[in-house]
C-alpha positions in Angstrom: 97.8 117.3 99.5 97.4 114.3 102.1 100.9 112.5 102.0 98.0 109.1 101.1 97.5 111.1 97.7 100.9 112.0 97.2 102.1 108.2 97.7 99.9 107.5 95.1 100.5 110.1 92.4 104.4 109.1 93.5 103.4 105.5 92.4 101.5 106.5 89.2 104.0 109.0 88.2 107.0 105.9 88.3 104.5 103.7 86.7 104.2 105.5 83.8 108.2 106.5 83.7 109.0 102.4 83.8 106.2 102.0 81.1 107.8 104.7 79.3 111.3 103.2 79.7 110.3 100.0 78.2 108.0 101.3 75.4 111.1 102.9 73.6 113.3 99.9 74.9 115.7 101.4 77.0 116.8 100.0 80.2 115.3 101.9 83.8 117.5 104.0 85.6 117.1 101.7 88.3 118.2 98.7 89.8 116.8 96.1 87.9 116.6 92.8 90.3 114.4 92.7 93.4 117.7 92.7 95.3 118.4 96.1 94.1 115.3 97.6 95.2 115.3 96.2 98.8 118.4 98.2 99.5 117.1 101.4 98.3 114.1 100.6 100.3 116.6 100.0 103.4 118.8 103.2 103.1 115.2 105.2 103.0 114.3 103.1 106.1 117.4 103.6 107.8 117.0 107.3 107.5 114.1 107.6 108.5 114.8 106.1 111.2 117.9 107.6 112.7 115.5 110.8 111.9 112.8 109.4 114.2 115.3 108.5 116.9 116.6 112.5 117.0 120.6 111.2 116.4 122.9 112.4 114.7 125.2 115.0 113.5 125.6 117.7 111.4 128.9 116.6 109.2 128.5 120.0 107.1 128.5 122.1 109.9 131.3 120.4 111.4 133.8 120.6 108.4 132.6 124.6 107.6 
């Protein structure tokens, strides 16, 4: 699948969980406030781009 498609099935398929989550009136496993979000969105950005960028090191290998 095109990573477009998989996007949005991502999107549909955490649609449906939040709408799930609230139908039965429990609270999402998620950060709740805007603010919350943002920073998820930010460690996934910073990751990606230290990834882009080729830095790094490999902390497993280093302690084994």
């Amino acid at each position: 699948m095109s990573p477009p498609v998989v996007a949005l099935l991502a999107l549909l398929t955490g649609f449906l969980a939040g709408a799930a989550f609230a139908f039965v009136g429990v609270p999402i496993p998620a950060p709740p406030e805007l603010a919350g979000v943002l920073g998820i969105v930010g460690i996934y950005l910073g990751f990606k781009t230290v990834e882009f960028l080729g830095v790094g090191i490999d902390l497993l290998g280093a302690f084994g």
